[in-house]
N, C-alpha and C positions, 0 to 999 in steps of 0.2 A: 478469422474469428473475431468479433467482435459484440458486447451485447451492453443494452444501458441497463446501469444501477444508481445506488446512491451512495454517497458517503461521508465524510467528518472534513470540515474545514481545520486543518493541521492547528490552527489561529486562535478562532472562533470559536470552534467545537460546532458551528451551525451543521443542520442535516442540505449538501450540496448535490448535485447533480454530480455524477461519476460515469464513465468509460471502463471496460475491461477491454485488454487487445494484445494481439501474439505480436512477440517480435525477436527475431534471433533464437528462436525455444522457448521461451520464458511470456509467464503471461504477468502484465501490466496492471493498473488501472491510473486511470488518467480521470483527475477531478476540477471543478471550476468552482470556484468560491466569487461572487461576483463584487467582493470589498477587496480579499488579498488575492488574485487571481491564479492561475494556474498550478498545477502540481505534479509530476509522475512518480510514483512507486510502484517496487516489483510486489507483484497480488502475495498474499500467505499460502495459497497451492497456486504456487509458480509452474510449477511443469503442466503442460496445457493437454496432457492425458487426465492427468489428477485432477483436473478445474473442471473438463468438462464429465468428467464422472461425477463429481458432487455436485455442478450445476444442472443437472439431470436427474438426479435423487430425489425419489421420493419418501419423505420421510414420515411419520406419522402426525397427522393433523389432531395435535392435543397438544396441551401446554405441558412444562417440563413438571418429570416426575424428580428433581433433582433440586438440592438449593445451597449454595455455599454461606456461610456464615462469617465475616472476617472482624473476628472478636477482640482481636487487639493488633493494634500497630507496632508493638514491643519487639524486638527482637534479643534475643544470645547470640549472635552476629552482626554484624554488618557488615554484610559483604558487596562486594566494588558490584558482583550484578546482582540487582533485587528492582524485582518490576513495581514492588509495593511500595517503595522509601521505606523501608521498615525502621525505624528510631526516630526517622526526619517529622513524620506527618504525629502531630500532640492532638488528636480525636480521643477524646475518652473512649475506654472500652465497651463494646456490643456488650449491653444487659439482656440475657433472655428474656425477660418480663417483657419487655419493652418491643418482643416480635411477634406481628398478628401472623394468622396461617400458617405456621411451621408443619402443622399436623397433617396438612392435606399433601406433605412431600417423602415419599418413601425411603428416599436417601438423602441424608443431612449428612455432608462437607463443614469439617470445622477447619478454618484456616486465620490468618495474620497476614504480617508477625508470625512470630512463634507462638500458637495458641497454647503450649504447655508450659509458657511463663504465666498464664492465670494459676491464681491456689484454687477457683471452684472449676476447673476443667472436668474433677469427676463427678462432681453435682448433677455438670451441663451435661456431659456424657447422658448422665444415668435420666436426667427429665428427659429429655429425645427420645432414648430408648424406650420409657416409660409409654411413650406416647405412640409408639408401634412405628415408630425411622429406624432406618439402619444408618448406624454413623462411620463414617470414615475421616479421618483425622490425620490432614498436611501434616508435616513434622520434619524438620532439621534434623534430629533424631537424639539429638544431645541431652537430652532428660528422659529419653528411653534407653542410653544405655546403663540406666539402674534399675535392673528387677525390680526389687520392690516398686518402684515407682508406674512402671509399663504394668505390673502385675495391680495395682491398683483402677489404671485404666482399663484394664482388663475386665474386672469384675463391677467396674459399674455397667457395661454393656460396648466396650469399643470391639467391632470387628475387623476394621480395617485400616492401614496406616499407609499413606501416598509418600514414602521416606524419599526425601530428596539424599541422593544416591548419583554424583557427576563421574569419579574418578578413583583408581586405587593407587592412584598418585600424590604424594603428599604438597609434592612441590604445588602441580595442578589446580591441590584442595588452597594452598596458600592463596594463589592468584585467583581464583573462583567466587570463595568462603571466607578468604585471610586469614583462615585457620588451619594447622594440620587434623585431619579429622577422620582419617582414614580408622586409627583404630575404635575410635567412638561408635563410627558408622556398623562395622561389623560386628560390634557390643550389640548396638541397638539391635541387627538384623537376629543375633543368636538368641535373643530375651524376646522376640516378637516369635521367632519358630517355636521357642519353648512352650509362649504362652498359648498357641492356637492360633493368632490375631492372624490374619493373611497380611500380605505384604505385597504392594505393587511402589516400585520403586520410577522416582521423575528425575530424569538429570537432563541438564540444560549444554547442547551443544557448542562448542566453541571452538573456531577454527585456531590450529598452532598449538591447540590443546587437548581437549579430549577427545576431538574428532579424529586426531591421527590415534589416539589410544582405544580406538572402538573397541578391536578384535579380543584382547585382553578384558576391558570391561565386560563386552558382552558373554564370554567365557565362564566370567566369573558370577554373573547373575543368573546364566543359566542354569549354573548348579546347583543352585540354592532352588529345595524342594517347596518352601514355602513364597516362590519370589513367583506369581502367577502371571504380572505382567510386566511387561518392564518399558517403559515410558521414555521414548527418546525426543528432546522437543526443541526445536528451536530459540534461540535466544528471545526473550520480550522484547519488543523496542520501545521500552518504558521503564521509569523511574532511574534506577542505576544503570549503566551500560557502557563499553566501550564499543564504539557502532563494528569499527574494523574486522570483528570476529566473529560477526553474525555468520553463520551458517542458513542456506534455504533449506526448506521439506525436502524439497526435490533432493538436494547433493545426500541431506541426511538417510532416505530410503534409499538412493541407488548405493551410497556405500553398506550399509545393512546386504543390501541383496549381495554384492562383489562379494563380501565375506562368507556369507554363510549360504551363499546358491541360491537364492530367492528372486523373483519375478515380480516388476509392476504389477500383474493383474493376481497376484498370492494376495496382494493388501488387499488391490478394489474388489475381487469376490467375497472376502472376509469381513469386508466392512458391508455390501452389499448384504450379506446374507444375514448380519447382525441387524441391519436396518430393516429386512424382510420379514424376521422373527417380533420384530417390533409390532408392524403393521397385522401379522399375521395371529397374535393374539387377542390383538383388541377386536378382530371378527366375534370369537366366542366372550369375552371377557374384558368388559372396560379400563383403558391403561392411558396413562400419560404417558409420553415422551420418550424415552431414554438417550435415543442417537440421533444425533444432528452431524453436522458438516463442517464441524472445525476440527474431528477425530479421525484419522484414517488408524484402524487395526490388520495387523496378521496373525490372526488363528494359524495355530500350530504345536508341533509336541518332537520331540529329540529322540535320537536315537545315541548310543554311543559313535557313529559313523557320520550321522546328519541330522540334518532341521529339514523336518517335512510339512509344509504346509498343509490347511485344512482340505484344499482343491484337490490336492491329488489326493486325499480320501475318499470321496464324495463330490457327486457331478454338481456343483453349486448352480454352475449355469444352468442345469437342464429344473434343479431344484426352484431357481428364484422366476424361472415363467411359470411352474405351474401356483407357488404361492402368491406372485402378481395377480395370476386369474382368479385365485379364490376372493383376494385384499377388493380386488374389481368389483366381482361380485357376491361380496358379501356372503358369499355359501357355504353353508354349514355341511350341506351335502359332499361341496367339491371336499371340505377340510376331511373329512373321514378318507374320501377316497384318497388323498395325500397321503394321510399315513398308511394304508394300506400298502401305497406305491413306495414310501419309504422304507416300509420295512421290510419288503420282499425285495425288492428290486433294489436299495440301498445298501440293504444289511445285508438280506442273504444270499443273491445271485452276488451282490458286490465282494462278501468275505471269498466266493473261491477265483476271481479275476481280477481280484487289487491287495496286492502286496501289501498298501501302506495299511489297508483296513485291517488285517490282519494280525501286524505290526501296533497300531494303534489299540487293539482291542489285550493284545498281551502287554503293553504297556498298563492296561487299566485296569487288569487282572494281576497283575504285580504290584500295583498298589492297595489291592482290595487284601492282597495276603500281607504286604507290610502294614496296614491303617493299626493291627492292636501295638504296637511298638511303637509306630510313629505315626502320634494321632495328629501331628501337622497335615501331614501331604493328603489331599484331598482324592479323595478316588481317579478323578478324571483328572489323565494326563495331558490333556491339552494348557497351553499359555496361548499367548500373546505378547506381541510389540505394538506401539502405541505412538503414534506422533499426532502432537494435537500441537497447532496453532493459536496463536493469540494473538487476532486485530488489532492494532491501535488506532490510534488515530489519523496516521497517515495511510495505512492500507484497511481503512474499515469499507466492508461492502456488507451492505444491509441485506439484501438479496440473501449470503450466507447466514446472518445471523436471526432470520424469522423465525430457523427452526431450532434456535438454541436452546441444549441442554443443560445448560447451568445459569440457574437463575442466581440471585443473592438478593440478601436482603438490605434496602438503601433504606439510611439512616432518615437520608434528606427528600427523600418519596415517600417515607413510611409504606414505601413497599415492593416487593418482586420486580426486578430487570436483569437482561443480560449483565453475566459477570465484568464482560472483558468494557461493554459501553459506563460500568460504574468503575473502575477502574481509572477509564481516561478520564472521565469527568471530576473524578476524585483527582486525581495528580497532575494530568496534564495542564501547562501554563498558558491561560488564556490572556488576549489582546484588553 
C-alpha cells in the first residue's frame, strides 16, 4: 500500500509533497521538503485497517457545520502536556465583535486556554445561543466545580461541556495537570448532571500512565448517566509534551476492545453509519458537514454484564449499501422505501431474532419511566467512545484534512480554517 499526498515541512510549515506506506503494521508517511529534506513519521491512523477505511470515506461534500473559538490563551493550569502553550503565547483575547460568520455554524466550540477564566463567558454563551448555535464548552472543569457558577452557564444557554477528564489517580493527575484534581473533577461532573448540561468527557492517553489505568477509568465513566461519550485520544505532539509517552490510535482502540470485548470493525461501522446519516440527510434537507476523518466512534449502550456495540443491533453493513444507493442517487423515492425496509425488517422481524434489540429497547423503556426523577439521562441509552487525532506538523496529510469538521476562527485570516493547521501555524517554530 502506498498512495501520494501532501503535507507540512516540520521547518518551514511550507505545503510539500508527502508518501503514505505500510511497514512492519503501521502506516507511515514519508515527506520531501526540498530546502530541509527528508522526513518519516508514523501516520495519526497508524493501523493500516483504520487508514484505509477513512481513506475510502466518503464524506459529505459541504463545508463544516461546526467552529471552534479559542478565546483566550489563559490558563488555571499549566500543565507539563498542553498542545496550546496555554500561559506562554500573550495574543490578547478573541473579541466576539471582532468574528464574521459565526451564524452560518450550528455548533459553536468555545475553547483556550481555559475559556471560564473570561468574566463575559456568559454574555458570549448567551449571543451564540442567541443567534440559533448550539455551544459546547472545553473546560478543565475547575470553575464548574461551583454550582453557582456552572448553574450560571447554564442559564445563559450552555448545553454541552467537552470536561477534560485523564485519570482517578491523583498522583497521575500531578504528572498530567501538576495538580491533584481528581476531586474537583467529580465536583464538576455532579453540578453538570444536576444542571441538565450533557457531558462528553476528553482524556489524553499516556503510556506508564493512564493507559495502564484504562479499565478503572473506563468503569468509572460508564457509570455516570449523564457521561454520553467519552473521548479517548492520543497525546498532541504540539506545544507541551514529553514525546516518550505518546500512545498511537491503534494501541489505544485495541486496548479498549481487550477490556471491554469490542471489535475493529464495532468502530468502523459506527463511524461508517454516522458518516452515512450525514450524507443521507442532506438528500431531503440541506446540511453542512458534521463527520470527517480525524474521529473514529463506537456506538454503543451497557448492560450490567456488557458493552454491546451498535452492529450487533442492527445489520449496519446491509444498512449503509442501501443508504450509499439512495446518497448516489439522489432518490427521494429510494429514501421512503428505506424506511420502510427499516422498520419492518429493522425493527420488527429484527425485535423477535436479535437479543441485543430487544435488550436495547428495555434499556430505553427504563429510561422513559426514570426521565420524571432524573431529568438528566436522556431517553436513548446508547453512548459512545471517541478517538480523534490531532495532525501536526509532522504527520499532516491534507488528503485527511479536506473534509474537516472543525473549523476555527483565525485572527490572522479574519477567517474559517482547519483547527489543527491553525494550531501549528500558531505555535509551531519556524526556520
Amino acid at each position: 500500500m502506498k498512495s501520494k499526498t501532501e503535507s507540512l515541512c516540520s521547518r518551514c510549515l511550507k505545503k510539500i509533497p508527502a508518501d503514505t506506506f505500510q511497514k512492519n503494521g503501521k502506516i507511515y508517511l514519508k515527506k520531501t521538503c526540498k530546502e530541509h529534506g527528508e522526513s518519516t513519521e508514523l501516520h495519526f491512523w497508524d493501523d493500516p485497517e483504520i487508514y484505509e477505511f477513512f481513506h475510502g470515506l466518503s464524506t459529505l461534500k459541504a463545508r463544516s457545520n461546526q467552529a471552534i473559538l479559542n478565546i483566550t490563551y489563559k490558563c488555571n493550569l499549566t500543565c507539563p502536556v498542553c498542545y496550546a502553550r496555554a500561559n506562554e503565547n500573550q495574543s490578547p483575547d478573541l473579541q466576539i465583535q471582532e468574528i464574521e460568520g459565526l451564524e452560518k455554524f450550528k455548533t459553536v466550540f468555545i475553547s483556550g486556554g481555559e475559556p471560564t477564566l473570561r468574566d463575559d463567558l456568559p454574555e458570549m454563551i448567551k449571543q451564540i445561543k442567541e443567534q440559533g448555535s448550539r455551544v459546547v464548552l472545553f473546560s478543565n472543569g475547575i470553575k464548574l466545580a461551583s454550582y453557582s457558577y456552572a448553574k450560571k452557564l447554564q442559564q445563559a444557554g450552555l448545553s454541552t461541556v467537552i470536561l477534560q477528564f485523564d485519570t482517578l489517580d491523583d498522583k497521575t493527575n500531578l504528572f498530567i495537570r501538576g495538580k491533584k484534581l481528581l476531586k474537583i473533577k467529580k465536583t464538576a461532573i455532579e453540578n453538570l448532571t444536576r444542571l441538565g448540561i450533557r457531558i462528553t468527557t476528553s482524556s489524553v492517553i499516556l503510556r506508564e500512565k493512564n493507559f495502564e489505568q484504562l479499565p478503572n477509568l473506563l468503569n468509572f465513566l460508564l457509570a455516570q448517566p449523564n457521561i454520553k461519550t467519552i473521548g479517548l485520544n492520543p497525546l498532541k505532539e504540539l506545544g507541551r509534551f514529553p514525546k516518550e509517552i505518546f500512545v498511537p490510535s491503534s494501541e489505544i482502540i485495541d486496548r479498549v476492545n481487550k477490556i471491554l470485548h469490542l471489535k475493529k470493525q464495532d468502530w468502523l461501522s459506527s463511524t461508517q453509519l454516522l458518516t452515512d446519516m450525514d450524507n443521507l440527510i442532506s438528500v431531503f434537507k440541506k446540511r453542512n458537514r458534521v463527520f470527517s476523518k480525524c474521529r473514529l466512534k463506537c456506538l454503543f449502550f451497557t448492560t450490567k454484564q456488557e458493552c454491546i456495540p451498535f452492529n450487533r443491533i442492527f445489520n449496519l453493513k446491509k444498512i449503509h449499501c442501501k443508504i450509499d444507493r439512495i446518497v448516489k442517487n439522489q432518490s427521494k423515492a429510494d429514501l421512503g422505501l428505506f424506511i420502510l425496509y427499516f422498520f419492518f425488517d429493522q425493527m420488527v422481524l429484527n425485535f423477535f431474532r436479535n437479543k441485543y434489540l430487544r435488550k436495547y429497547l428495555a434499556a430505553f423503556a427504563v429510561n422513559i419511566v426514570r426521565k420524571g426523577s432524573r431529568k438528566t439521562v436522556s431517553l436513548n441509552p446508547l453512548k459512545s467512545f471517541s478517538v480523534s487525532v490531532y495532525p501536526t506538523d509532522k504527520n499532516f496529510d491534507f488528503d485527511f484534512i479536506k473534509s474537516c469538521n472543525f473549523v476555527t476562527y483565525s485572527k490572522n485570516e479574519k477567517g474559517y480554517r482547519p483547527a489543527c493547521l491553525d494550531r501549528i501555524t500558531c505555535y509551531s517554530k519556524k526556520d
